[in-house]
C-alpha positions as CSV (number, residue, x, y, z in Angstrom):
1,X,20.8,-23.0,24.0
2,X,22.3,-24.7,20.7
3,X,19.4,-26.8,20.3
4,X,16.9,-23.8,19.7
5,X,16.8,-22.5,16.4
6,X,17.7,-18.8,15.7
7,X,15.3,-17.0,13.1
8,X,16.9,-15.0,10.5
9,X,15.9,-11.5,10.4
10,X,14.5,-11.0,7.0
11,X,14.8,-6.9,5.7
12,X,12.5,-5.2,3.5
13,X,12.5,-2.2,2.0
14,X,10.0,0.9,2.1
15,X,9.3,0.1,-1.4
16,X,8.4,-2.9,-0.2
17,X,6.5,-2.3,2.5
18,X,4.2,0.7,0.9
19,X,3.0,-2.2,-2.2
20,X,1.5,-3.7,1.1
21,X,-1.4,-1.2,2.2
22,X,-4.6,-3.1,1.3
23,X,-7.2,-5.5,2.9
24,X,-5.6,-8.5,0.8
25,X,-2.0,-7.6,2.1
26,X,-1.6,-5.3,5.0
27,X,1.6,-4.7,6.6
28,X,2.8,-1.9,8.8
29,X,5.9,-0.7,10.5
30,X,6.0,-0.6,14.4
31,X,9.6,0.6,15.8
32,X,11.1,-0.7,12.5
33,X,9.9,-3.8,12.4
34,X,7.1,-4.9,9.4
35,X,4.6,-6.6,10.8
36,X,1.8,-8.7,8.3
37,X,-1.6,-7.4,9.9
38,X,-4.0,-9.1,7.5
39,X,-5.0,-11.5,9.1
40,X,-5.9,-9.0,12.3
41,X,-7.9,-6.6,10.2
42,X,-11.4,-8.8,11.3
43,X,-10.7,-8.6,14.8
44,X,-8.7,-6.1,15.5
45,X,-10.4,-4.2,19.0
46,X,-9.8,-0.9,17.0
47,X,-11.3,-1.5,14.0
48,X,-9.5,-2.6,10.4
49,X,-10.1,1.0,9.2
50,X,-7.3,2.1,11.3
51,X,-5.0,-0.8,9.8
52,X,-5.9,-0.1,6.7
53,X,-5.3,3.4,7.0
54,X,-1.5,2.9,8.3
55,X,-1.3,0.0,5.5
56,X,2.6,0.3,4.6
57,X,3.6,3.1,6.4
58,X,5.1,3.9,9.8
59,X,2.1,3.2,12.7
60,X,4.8,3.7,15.5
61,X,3.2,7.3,16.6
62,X,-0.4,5.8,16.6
63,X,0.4,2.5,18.0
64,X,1.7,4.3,20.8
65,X,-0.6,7.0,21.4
66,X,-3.4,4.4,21.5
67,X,-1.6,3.1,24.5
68,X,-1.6,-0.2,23.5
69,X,-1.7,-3.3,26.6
70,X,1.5,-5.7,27.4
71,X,-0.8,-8.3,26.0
72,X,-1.2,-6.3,22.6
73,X,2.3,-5.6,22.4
74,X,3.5,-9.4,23.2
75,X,0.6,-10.6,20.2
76,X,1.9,-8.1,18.0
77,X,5.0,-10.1,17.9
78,X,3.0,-13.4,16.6
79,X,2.8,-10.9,13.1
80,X,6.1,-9.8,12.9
81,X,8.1,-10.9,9.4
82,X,11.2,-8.7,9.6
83,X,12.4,-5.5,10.0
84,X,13.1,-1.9,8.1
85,X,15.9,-2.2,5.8
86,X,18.6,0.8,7.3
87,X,19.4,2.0,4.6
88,X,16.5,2.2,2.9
89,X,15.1,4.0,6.4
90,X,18.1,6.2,6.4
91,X,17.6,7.0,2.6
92,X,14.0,8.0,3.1
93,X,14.0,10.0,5.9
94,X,17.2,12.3,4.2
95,X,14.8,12.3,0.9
96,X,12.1,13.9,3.2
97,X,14.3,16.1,4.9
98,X,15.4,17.6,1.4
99,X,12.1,17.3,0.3
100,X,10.2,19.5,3.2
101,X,12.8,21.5,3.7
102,X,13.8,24.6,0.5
103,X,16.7,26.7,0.6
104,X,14.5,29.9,1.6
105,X,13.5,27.7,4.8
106,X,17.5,27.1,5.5
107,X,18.3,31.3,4.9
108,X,15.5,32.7,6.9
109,X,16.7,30.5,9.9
Protein backbone atom coordinates (compact mmCIF):
# COMPACT_ATOMS: atom_id res chain seq x y z
CA UNK A 1 0.00 0.00 0.00
CA UNK A 2 1.13 3.78 -0.26
CA UNK A 3 1.34 4.11 3.33
CA UNK A 4 4.22 1.46 3.69
CA UNK A 5 7.49 2.63 3.15
CA UNK A 6 9.76 1.15 0.39
CA UNK A 7 13.52 0.62 1.46
CA UNK A 8 16.05 1.69 -0.95
CA UNK A 9 18.34 -1.00 -2.08
CA UNK A 10 21.75 0.28 -1.17
CA UNK A 11 24.77 -1.40 -3.67
CA UNK A 12 28.16 -2.12 -2.63
CA UNK A 13 30.92 -3.03 -4.26
CA UNK A 14 33.36 -6.22 -3.96
CA UNK A 15 35.92 -3.87 -2.79
CA UNK A 16 33.66 -3.05 -0.41
CA UNK A 17 32.52 -5.95 0.78
CA UNK A 18 36.12 -7.86 1.04
CA UNK A 19 37.38 -4.68 3.79
CA UNK A 20 34.60 -6.43 5.78
CA UNK A 21 36.02 -10.03 6.73
CA UNK A 22 36.80 -9.63 10.46
CA UNK A 23 35.16 -10.29 13.89
CA UNK A 24 34.63 -6.30 14.30
CA UNK A 25 32.88 -6.18 10.80
CA UNK A 26 31.70 -9.27 9.12
CA UNK A 27 29.73 -9.25 6.08
CA UNK A 28 29.08 -11.86 3.52
CA UNK A 29 27.38 -12.25 0.18
CA UNK A 30 24.36 -14.85 -0.04
CA UNK A 31 22.72 -14.90 -3.71
CA UNK A 32 24.08 -11.21 -4.17
CA UNK A 33 22.92 -9.71 -1.41
CA UNK A 34 25.60 -8.39 1.54
CA UNK A 35 24.42 -9.39 4.53
CA UNK A 36 26.20 -7.67 8.16
CA UNK A 37 26.76 -11.03 10.12
CA UNK A 38 28.58 -9.53 13.14
CA UNK A 39 26.40 -9.45 15.30
CA UNK A 40 25.56 -13.39 14.64
CA UNK A 41 29.13 -14.55 14.94
CA UNK A 42 28.28 -15.37 19.04
CA UNK A 43 25.39 -17.41 18.31
CA UNK A 44 25.54 -18.51 15.20
CA UNK A 45 24.40 -22.76 15.48
CA UNK A 46 27.52 -23.22 13.19
CA UNK A 47 30.06 -21.65 14.88
CA UNK A 48 31.69 -17.90 14.04
CA UNK A 49 34.69 -19.71 12.57
CA UNK A 50 32.71 -20.45 9.57
CA UNK A 51 31.54 -16.64 9.33
CA UNK A 52 34.64 -15.55 9.75
CA UNK A 53 36.06 -17.68 7.31
CA UNK A 54 33.52 -16.55 4.39
CA UNK A 55 34.08 -12.87 5.90
CA UNK A 56 33.67 -10.73 2.51
CA UNK A 57 33.41 -13.17 0.02
CA UNK A 58 30.68 -15.18 -1.67
CA UNK A 59 29.03 -17.81 1.11
CA UNK A 60 26.18 -18.77 -1.44
CA UNK A 61 27.87 -22.48 -2.13
CA UNK A 62 28.27 -23.15 1.68
CA UNK A 63 25.14 -21.57 2.81
CA UNK A 64 23.45 -23.85 0.65
CA UNK A 65 25.18 -26.97 1.05
CA UNK A 66 24.71 -26.61 4.79
CA UNK A 67 21.09 -26.87 4.00
CA UNK A 68 20.03 -24.17 5.86
CA UNK A 69 16.08 -24.21 7.57
CA UNK A 70 13.08 -21.70 6.24
CA UNK A 71 13.55 -20.20 9.67
CA UNK A 72 17.42 -19.51 8.95
CA UNK A 73 16.80 -18.32 5.63
CA UNK A 74 13.74 -15.90 6.75
CA UNK A 75 16.34 -14.52 9.93
CA UNK A 76 18.95 -14.15 7.47
CA UNK A 77 16.91 -11.46 6.03
CA UNK A 78 16.91 -9.37 9.54
CA UNK A 79 20.96 -8.86 8.34
CA UNK A 80 20.60 -7.98 5.02
CA UNK A 81 22.02 -4.18 4.02
CA UNK A 82 22.05 -4.34 0.29
CA UNK A 83 23.05 -6.02 -2.50
CA UNK A 84 26.17 -6.88 -5.09
CA UNK A 85 26.90 -3.93 -7.22
CA UNK A 86 26.37 -5.58 -11.08
CA UNK A 87 28.88 -4.30 -12.38
CA UNK A 88 31.28 -4.63 -10.08
CA UNK A 89 30.00 -8.64 -9.94
CA UNK A 90 30.11 -8.72 -13.67
CA UNK A 91 33.70 -7.10 -13.64
CA UNK A 92 35.01 -9.60 -11.23
CA UNK A 93 33.91 -12.66 -12.39
CA UNK A 94 35.45 -11.59 -16.24
CA UNK A 95 38.74 -10.59 -14.22
CA UNK A 96 38.79 -14.25 -12.97
CA UNK A 97 37.87 -15.75 -15.99
CA UNK A 98 41.01 -14.06 -17.64
CA UNK A 99 42.82 -14.59 -14.77
CA UNK A 100 42.38 -18.60 -14.47
CA UNK A 101 42.24 -19.10 -17.75
CA UNK A 102 45.94 -18.63 -20.21
CA UNK A 103 46.05 -18.75 -23.83
CA UNK A 104 47.73 -22.40 -23.78
CA UNK A 105 44.37 -23.39 -21.79
CA UNK A 106 42.26 -21.72 -24.79
CA UNK A 107 44.66 -23.64 -27.81
CA UNK A 108 44.76 -26.99 -26.31
CA UNK A 109 40.84 -27.01 -26.09
Amino acid sequence: TASQSVREVRFYTLEEIQQHNTCKENWIIIHNKVYDVTKLLNEHPGGEEVLLEHGGIDATDCFEDIGHSTDARFLSESFLIGEVHPVSSWLSNWFTLCVCVSPADIISL
